[in-house]
Structures are given as structure tokens and as C-alpha cells.
C-alpha positions as CSV (number, residue, x, y, z in Angstrom):
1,X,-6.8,-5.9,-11.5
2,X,-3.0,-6.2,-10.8
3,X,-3.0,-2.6,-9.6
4,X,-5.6,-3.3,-7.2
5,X,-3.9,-6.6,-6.2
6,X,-0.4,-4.9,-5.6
7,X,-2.6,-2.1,-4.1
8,X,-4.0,-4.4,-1.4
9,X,-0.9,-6.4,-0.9
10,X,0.9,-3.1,0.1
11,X,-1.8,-2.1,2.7
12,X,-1.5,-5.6,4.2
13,X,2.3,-5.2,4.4
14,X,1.7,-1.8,6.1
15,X,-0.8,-3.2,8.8
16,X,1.7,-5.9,9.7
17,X,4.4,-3.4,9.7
18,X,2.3,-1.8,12.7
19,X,1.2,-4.2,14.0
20,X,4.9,-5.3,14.8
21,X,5.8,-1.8,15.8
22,X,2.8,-1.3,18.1
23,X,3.8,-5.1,19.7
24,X,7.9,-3.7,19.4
25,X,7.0,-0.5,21.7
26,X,5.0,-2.6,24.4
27,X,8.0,-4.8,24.5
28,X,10.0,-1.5,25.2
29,X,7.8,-0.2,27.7
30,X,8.2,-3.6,29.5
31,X,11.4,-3.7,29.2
32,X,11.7,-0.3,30.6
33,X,9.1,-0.5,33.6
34,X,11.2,-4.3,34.6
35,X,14.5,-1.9,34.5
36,X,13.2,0.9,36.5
37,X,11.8,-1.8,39.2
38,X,15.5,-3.4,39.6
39,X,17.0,-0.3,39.6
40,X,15.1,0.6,42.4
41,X,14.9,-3.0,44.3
42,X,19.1,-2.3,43.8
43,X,18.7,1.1,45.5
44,X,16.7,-1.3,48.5
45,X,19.5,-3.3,48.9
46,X,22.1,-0.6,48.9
47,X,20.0,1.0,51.4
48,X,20.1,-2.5,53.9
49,X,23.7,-2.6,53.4
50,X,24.9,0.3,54.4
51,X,22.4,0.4,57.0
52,X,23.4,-2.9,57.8
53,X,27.1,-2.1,58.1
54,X,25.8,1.1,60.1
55,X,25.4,-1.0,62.6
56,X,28.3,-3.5,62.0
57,X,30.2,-0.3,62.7
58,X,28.3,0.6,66.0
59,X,28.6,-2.7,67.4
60,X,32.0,-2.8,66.5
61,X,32.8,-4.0,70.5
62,X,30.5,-6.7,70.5
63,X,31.8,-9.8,68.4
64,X,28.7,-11.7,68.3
65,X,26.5,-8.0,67.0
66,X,29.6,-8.0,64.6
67,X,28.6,-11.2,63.2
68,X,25.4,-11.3,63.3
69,X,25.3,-7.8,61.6
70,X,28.0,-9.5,59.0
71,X,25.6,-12.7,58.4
72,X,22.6,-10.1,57.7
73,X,24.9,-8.2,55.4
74,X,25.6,-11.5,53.4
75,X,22.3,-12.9,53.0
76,X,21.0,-9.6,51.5
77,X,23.7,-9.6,49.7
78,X,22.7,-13.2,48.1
79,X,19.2,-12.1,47.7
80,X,20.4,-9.0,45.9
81,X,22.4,-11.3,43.5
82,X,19.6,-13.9,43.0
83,X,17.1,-11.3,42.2
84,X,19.9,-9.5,39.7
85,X,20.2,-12.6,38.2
86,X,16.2,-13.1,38.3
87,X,15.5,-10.0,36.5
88,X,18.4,-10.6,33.8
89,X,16.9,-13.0,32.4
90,X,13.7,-12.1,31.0
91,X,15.3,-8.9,29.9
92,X,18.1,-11.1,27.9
93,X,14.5,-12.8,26.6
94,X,13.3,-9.3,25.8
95,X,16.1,-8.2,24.5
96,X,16.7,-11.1,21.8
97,X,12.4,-10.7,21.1
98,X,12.7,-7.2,20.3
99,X,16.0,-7.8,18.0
100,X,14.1,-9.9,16.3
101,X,11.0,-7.5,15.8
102,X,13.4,-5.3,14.3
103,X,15.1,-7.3,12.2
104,X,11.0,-8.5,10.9
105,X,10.3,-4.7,10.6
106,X,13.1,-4.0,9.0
107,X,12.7,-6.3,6.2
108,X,8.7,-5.4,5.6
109,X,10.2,-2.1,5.2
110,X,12.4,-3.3,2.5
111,X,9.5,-5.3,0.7
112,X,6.9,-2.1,0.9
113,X,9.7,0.0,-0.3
114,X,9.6,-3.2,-3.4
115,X,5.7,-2.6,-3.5
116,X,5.4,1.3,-3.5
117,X,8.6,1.1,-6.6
118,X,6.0,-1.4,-8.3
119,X,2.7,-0.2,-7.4
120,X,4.6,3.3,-9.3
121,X,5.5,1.3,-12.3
122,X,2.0,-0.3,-12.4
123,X,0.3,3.4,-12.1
124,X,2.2,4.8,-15.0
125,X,1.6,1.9,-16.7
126,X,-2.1,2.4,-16.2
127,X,-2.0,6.2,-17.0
128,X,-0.1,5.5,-20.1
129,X,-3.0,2.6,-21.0
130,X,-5.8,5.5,-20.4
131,X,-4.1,7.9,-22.7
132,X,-4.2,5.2,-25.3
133,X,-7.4,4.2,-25.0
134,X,-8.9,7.9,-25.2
135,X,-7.0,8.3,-27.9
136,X,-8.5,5.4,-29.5
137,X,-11.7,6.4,-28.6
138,X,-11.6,9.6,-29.9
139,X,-10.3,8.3,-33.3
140,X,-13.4,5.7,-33.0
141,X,-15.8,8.8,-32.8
142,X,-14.5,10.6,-35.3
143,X,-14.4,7.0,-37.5
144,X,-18.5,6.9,-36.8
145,X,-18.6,10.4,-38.0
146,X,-17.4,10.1,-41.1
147,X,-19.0,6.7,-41.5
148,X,-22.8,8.4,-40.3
149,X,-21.9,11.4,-43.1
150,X,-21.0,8.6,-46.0
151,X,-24.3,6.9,-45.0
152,X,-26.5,10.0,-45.4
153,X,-25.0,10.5,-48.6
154,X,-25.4,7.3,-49.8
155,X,-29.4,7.5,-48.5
156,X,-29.4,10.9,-50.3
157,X,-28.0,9.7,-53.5
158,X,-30.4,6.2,-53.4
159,X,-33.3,8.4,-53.2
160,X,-32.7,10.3,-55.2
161,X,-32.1,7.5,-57.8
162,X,-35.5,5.9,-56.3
163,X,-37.6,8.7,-57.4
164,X,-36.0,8.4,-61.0
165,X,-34.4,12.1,-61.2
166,X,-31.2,13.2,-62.4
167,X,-30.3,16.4,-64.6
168,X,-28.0,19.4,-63.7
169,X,-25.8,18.6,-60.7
170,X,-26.3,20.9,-57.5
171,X,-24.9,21.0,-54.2
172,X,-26.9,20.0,-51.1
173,X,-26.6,20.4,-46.9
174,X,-23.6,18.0,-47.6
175,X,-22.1,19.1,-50.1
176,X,-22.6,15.9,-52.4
177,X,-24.0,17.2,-56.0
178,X,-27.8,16.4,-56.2
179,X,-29.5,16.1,-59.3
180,X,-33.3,16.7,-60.9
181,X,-35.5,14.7,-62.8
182,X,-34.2,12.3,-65.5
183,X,-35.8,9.4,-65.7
184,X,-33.8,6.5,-64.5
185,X,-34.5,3.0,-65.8
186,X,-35.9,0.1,-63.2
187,X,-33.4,-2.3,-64.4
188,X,-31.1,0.3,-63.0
189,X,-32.5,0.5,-59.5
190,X,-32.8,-3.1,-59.1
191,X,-29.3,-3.5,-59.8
192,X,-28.0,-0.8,-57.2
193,X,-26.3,-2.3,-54.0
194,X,-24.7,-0.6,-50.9
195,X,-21.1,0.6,-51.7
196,X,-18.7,-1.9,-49.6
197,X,-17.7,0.9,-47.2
198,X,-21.2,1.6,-45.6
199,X,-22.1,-0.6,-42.7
């Protein structure tokens, strides 16, 4: 299980890693469209002051055309600051948002570079846990063998001893030396038990 925790716990760090990056880009595409509008409300401006002082210059004879054209001049002049200092702003906002994305991003980088070291050391762990327990297992099949080859032995040799036979020794399918007909007495077989080793 603590594999599949760690495993999980890494996926959730990675969807909040984009989520914050997806969120981080839209910021930057604001940021970006907002930029490109001042620039070119700025180019407006620059536009109705030179065309403004266009005329300043044409009217250069008549005082009151030179101050009218002057007055014009200033008041776009103040809008052009007031909407510089309009737009500044929210993009000081957006900058200090997405500096702090980053800095957010940056450290769940950090922690699911923690959790992918881990979730490493937690695999090999696991590999190293299978290895053992095939090995085990394979020792435990080989244990049941051996303990299923005693028992036929032992059921050979009991019935042998039940049907009261024993005389020259011979080998059978197992290899254990069986024996022919000797008479064995009773007392005998109700005295025989099974040897400590057979389940």
C-alpha cells in the first residue's frame, strides 16, 4: 500500500503543478494582451500630439489657436498619463500574482522531484520484496515435495507392515527397500505411529 499511496500522492502533486501552469500562462496572456492595448492607446496619444502640435505650428499667428491648440495638447497629455498610470497597476497586480505562481510551481517541482526519488526507493524496495518471496516460494514447493515423497514412503512401508510381510529387501518406484511376506505380529502394528516428520 505505501507504493500506491506515494503513487497517488505524486499524481496529485502533478495535477496541481498544471493546474498552476495552465492558470500561470493565462495570467501571461493577460498580461500580454493588457500590454499590447497600452502600447497602442500610447501610439493614439502620440498620434493627437503631434497632430495636435501640427496645428499649434500652423496657427502659429493666431494667439488664441495657439492656446487653444496648447490646452488640447495638455489635457491629452493628462489623460495619456492617467490611463499609463491606470494600466500600471493591474499589471504591477499581475506581475506580483504570477511571481508568486512561480515561486508555488517552483516548489511542487521540488517536492515531486522528493516523491519520484521516494516512489524509486519504494519500487526497488518492492522488487527486492518479490524476489524474496519467489524465492521463498519456490523453496516452499520444493519443501512439499519432499514432504509428499516421505509420505508415500511412509504409506508404502505401513502397508506393507499392514498386510504382515517382510523378507528380502527390494527396491520399489521410490527407491525405499520393500520387503515380502514375514509375518509381523499385531502387537506390532498396534504399536506403529506416524514418524514426527510427516504432517
Amino acid at each position: 500500500t505505501a507504493p500506491s499511496s506515494a503513487g497517488s500522492q505524486a499524481q496529485e502533486e502533478v495535477q496541481k503543478l498544471k493546474e498552476t501552469r495552465e492558470h500561470s500562462n493565462m495570467l501571461s496572456k493577460e498580461a500580454m494582451r493588457l500590454a499590447a492595448a497600452t502600447a497602442a492607446e500610447a501610439r493614439l496619444v502620440a498620434t493627437k500630439l503631434t497632430e495636435n502640435r501640427d496645428v499649434a505650428v500652423d496657427a502659429g499667428s493666431s494667439g488664441v489657436g495657439e492656446m487653444a491648440s496648447a490646452r488640447l495638447s495638455l489635457d491629452e497629455l493628462v489623460d495619456a498619463e492617467a490611463l499609463d498610470a491606470a494600466v500600471q497597476a493591474p499589471l504591477a497586480a499581475m506581475e506580483a500574482e504570477l511571481d508568486a505562481h512561480k515561486n508555488a510551481r517552483e516548489a511542487l517541482d521540488s517536492e515531486r522531484r522528493v516523491l519520484l526519488r521516494e516512489q524509486e526507493v519504494l519500487t526497488r524496495a518492492l522488487q527486492i520484496a518479490q524476489r524474496n518471496f519467489d524465492e521463498v516460494e519456490a523453496n516452499l514447493w520444493e519443501a512439499t515435495q519432499e514432504r509428499d515423497s516421505l509420505r508415500r514412503r511412509y504409506d508404502a512401508a505401513r502397508a506393507r507392515l499392514t498386510t504382515g510381510t517382510s523378507t528380502t529387501p527390494q527396491l520399489d518406484a521410490e527407491g525405499v527397500q520393500s520387503a515380502h511376506v514375514e509375518p509381523v505380529p499385531a502387537t506390532s502394528l498396534n504399536n506403529a505411529s506416524t514418524p514426527s516428520y510427516i504432517s
